[in-house]
C-alpha positions as CSV (number, residue, x, y, z in Angstrom):
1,X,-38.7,46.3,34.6
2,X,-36.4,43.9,32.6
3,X,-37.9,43.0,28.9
4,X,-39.3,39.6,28.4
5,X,-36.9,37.2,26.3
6,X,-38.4,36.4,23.1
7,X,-39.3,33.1,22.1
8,X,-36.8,31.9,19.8
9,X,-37.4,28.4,17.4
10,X,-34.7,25.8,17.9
11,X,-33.6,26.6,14.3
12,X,-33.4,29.9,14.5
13,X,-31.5,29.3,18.2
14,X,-28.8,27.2,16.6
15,X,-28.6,29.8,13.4
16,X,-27.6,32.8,15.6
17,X,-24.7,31.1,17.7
18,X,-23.1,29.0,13.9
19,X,-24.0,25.5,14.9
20,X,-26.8,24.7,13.1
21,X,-25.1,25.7,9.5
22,X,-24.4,22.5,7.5
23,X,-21.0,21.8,7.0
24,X,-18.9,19.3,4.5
25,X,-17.0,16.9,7.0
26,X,-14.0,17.2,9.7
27,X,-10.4,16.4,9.2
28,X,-10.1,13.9,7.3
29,X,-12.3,15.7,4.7
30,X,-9.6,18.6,4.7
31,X,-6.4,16.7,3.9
32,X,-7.9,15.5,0.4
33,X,-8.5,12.2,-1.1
34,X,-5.7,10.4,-2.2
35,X,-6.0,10.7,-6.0
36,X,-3.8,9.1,-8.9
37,X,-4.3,11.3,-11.2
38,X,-1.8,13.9,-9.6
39,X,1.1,14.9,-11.1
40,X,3.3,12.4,-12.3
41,X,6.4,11.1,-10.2
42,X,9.7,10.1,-11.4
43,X,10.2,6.0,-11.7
44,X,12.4,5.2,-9.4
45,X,14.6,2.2,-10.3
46,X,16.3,-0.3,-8.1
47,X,19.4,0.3,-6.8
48,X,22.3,-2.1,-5.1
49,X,20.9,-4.4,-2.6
50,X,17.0,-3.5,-3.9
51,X,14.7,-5.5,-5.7
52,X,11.3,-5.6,-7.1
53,X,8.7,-8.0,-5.4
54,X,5.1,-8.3,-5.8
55,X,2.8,-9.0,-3.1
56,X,1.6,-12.6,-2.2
57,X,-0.2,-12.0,1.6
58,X,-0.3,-9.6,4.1
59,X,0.7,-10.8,7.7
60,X,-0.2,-7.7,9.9
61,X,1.4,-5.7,12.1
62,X,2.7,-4.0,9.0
63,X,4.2,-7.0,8.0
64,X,3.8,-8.6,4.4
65,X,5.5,-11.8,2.3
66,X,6.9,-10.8,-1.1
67,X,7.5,-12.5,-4.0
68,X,11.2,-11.0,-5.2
69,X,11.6,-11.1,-8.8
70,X,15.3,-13.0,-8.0
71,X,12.8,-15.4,-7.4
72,X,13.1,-15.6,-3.7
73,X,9.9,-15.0,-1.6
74,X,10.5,-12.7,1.5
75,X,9.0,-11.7,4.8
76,X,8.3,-7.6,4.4
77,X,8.1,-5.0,6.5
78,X,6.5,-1.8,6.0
79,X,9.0,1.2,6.8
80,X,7.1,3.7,9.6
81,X,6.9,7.0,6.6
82,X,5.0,4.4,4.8
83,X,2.7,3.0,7.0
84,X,-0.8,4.8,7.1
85,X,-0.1,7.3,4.8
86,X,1.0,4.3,1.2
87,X,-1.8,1.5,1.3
88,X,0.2,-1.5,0.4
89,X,-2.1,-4.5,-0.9
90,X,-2.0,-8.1,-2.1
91,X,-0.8,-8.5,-5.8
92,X,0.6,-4.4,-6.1
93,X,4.7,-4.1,-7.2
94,X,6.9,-2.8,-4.5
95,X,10.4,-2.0,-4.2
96,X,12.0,-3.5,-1.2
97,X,15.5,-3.1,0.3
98,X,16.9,-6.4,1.2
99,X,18.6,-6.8,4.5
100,X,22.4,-7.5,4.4
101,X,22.1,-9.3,7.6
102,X,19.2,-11.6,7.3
103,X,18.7,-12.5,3.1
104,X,14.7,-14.2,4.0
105,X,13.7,-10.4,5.5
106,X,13.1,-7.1,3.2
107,X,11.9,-3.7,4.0
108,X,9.4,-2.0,1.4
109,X,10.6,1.6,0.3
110,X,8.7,1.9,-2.3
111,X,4.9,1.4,-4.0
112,X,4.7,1.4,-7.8
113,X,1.2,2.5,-8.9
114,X,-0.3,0.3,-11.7
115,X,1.1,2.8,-15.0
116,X,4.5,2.6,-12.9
117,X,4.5,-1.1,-12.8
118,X,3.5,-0.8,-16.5
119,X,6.8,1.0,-17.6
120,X,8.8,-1.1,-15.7
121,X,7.5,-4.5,-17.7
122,X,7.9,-2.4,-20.6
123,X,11.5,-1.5,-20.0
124,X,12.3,-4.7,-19.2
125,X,13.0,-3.8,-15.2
126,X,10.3,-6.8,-14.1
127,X,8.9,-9.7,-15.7
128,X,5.0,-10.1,-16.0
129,X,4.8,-13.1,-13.1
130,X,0.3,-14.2,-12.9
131,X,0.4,-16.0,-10.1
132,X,3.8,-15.7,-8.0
133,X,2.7,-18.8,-5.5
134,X,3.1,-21.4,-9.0
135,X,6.6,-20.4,-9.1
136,X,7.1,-21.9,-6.2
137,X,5.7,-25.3,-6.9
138,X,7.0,-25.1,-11.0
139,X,9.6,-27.9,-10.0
140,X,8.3,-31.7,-10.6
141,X,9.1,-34.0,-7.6
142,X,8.4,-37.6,-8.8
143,X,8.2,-40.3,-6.0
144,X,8.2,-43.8,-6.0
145,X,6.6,-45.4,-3.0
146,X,8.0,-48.4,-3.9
147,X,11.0,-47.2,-2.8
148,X,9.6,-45.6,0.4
């Protein structure tokens, strides 16, 4: 005669076979949080055929328009290391690599964090620029209808 099964409680069930034990998150929680307060980085100045640009708007598709601090505003692209893993957003600093072929186009290569973009106004690297889009309307157009 085989022994009856004992009746076992839905917790207690789960308990014996691991699944009901109550752990802290998947994947994501594994790789870390992104944190700033790492150690620090090396600034990482502009070369030949780089320049520093701060973000007006982001387009999409990994695609974003600068303002460059030679006072040209450029259509960006995010370079594939960078996408997913660097969060680029309106108004941060960026270093972008200008395109020999097409001068309007850049590709970013680099995000500065906020103490980063700090040093840089402090050396002297960038100047402090509030709102990047009155640049581009600073010049005075006077019309005369009469004329018109």
């Amino acid at each position: 005669v085989s022994p009856q099964p004992t009746q076992l409680s839905p917790h207690t069930h789960t308990m014996a076979f691991g699944y009901g034990t109550k752990k802290k998150g998947g994947k994501s929680r594994k790789k870390g949080k992104n944190s700033s307060d790492g150690p620090k980085r090396d600034l990482q100045l502009k070369e030949e055929g780089q320049e520093y640009a701060k973000v007006l708007k982001m387009l999409g598709n990994g695609r974003l328009e600068a303002y460059c601090f030679d006072e040209r505003t450029r259509i960006c692209t995010i370079r594939g290391t960078m996408r997913k893993k660097v969060w680029v957003n309106v108004q941060d600093i960026i270093l972008v690599s200008i395109r020999a072929f097409q001068e309007d186009k850049a590709d970013v290569i680099h995000k500065f964090n906020p103490d980063e973009a700090r040093e840089l106004s402090k050396m002297g690297e960038i100047k402090e620029v509030q709102d990047p889009t009155d640049l581009a309307f600073q010049e005075e157009i006077e019309i005369d209808f009469a004329e018109v």
